[in-house]
C-alpha positions in Angstrom: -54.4 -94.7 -29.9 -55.7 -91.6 -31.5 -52.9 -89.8 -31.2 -50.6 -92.7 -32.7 -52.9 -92.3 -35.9 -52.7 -88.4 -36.2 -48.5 -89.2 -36.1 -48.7 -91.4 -38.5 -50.3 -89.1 -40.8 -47.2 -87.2 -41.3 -46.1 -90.4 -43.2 -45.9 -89.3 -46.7 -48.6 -91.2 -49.2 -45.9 -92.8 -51.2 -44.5 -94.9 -48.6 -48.2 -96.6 -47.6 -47.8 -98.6 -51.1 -44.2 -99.7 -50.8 -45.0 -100.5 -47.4 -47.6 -103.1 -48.7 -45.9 -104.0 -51.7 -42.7 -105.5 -50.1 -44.9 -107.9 -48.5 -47.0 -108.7 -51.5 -44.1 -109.5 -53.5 -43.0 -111.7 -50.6 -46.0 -113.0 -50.9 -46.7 -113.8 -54.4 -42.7 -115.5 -54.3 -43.8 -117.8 -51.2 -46.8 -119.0 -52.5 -45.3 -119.5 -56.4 -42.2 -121.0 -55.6 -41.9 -124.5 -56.5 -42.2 -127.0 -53.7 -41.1 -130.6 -52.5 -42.8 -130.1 -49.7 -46.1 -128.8 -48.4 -46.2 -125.8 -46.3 -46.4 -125.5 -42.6 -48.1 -123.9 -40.5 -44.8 -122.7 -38.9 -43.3 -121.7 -42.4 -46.7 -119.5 -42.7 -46.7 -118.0 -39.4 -43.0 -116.6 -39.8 -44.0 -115.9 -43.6 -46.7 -113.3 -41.6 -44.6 -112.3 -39.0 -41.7 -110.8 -41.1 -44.5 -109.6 -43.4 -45.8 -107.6 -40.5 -42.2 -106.6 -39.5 -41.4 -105.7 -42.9 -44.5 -102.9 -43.4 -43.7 -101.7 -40.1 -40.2 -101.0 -40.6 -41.2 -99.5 -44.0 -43.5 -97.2 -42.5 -41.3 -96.3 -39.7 -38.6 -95.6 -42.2 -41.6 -92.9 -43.6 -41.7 -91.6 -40.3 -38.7 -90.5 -39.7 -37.8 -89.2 -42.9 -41.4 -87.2 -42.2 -40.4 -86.1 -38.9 -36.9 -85.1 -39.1 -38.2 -82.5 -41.7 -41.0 -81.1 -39.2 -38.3 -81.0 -36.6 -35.8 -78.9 -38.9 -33.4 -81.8 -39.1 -31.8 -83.2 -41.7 -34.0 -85.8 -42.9 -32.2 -87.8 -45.8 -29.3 -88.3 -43.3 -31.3 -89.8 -40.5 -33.7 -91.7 -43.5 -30.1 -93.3 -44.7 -28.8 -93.9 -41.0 -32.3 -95.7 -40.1 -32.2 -97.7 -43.9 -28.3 -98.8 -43.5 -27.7 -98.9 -40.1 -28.8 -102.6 -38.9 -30.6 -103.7 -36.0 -33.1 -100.7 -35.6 -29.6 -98.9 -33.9 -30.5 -95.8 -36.3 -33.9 -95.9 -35.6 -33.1 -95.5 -31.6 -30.4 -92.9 -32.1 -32.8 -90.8 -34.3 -35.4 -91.0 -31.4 -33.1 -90.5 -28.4 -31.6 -87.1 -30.9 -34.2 -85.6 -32.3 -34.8 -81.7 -31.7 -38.3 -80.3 -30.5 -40.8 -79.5 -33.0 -40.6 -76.4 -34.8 -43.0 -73.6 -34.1 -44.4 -70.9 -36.0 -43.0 -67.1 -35.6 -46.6 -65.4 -34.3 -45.4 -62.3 -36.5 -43.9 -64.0 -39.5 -44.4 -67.4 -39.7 -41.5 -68.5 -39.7 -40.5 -71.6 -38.4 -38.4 -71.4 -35.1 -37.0 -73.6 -32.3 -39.1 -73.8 -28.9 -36.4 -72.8 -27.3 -35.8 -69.5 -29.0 -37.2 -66.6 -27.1 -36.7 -64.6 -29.8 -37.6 -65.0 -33.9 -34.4 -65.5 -35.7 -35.6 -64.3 -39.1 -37.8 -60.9 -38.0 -36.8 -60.6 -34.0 -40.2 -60.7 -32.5 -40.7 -62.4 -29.2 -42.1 -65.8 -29.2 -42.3 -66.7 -25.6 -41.7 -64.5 -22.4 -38.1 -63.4 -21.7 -36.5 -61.2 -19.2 -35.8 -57.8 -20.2 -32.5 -57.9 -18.5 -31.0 -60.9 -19.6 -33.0 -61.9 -22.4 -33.6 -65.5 -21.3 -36.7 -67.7 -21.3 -39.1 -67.4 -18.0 -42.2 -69.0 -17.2 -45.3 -66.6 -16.9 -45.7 -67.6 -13.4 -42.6 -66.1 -12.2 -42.4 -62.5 -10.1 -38.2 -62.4 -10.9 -36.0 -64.0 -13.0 -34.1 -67.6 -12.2 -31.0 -66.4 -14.0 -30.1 -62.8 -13.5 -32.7 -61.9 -10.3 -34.6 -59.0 -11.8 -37.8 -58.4 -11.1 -40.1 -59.3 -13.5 -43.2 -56.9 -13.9 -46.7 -57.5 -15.6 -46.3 -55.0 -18.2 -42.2 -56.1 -19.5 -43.5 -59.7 -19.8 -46.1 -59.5 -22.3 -46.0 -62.1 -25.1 -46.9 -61.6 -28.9 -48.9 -64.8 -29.2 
């Protein structure tokens, strides 16, 4: 649960109010509209329900448009896929698509891929690589998966 609340703090401050004011709206049209008829506790409860459904889509709208941006992504296309796209489908393909998070260049700052070995923007190495291929390999390994060279202590030291 904790770590559902530190996601949703990416969710920019301005969507929290729009999120509650769709319902309140809702509200204040449900409970002034004129009526023949008392209201039920059936008309209520689904009056609560899509309330509830409402903020959450809202908020999950937030979410993306926050999270594509941390990812590097472009963030007002999926926000207008998840808006305009119906039955959540946007929502799912954004989740199922999305790219790794972006992390920082140790010697820069810049922001890279996690896949990147090296920085794009200055060249330093962000995680371990082979010195004769150049590709990604886990500190645990005595020679590389992809070319077979031997991998010493001293040619696989990281900047971190």
């Amino acid at each position: 649960m904790k770590s559902l609340f530190k996601e949703l703090r990416i969710v920019p401050l301005a969507i929290w109010p729009i999120g509650v004011l769709f319902p309140a709206i809702m509200c204040y049209f449900f409970i002034r509209a004129p009526r023949a008829w008392p209201i039920s506790r059936g008309e209520i409860a689904f009056f609560a329900y899509m309330s509830i459904l409402e903020f959450a889509w809202v908020i999950m709208v937030g979410y993306i448009y926050a999270d594509s941006r941390r990812r590097g992504m472009r963030h007002i296309m999926w926000t207008l896929l998840t808006i305009f796209i119906p039955f959540l489908t946007g929502a799912i393909l954004y989740f199922v698509l999305r790219d790794p998070i972006l992390v920082p260049c140790p010697k820069c700052a810049a922001r890279c891929r996690s896949t990147f070995v090296f920085c794009p923007k200055c060249g330093a190495e962000i995680s371990l690589a082979c010195p004769q291929c150049k590709r990604e390999v886990d500190p645990t390994w005595n020679s590389c998966a992809y070319c077979g060279k031997e991998l010493l202590p001293e040619t696989s030291e990281v900047a971190r």
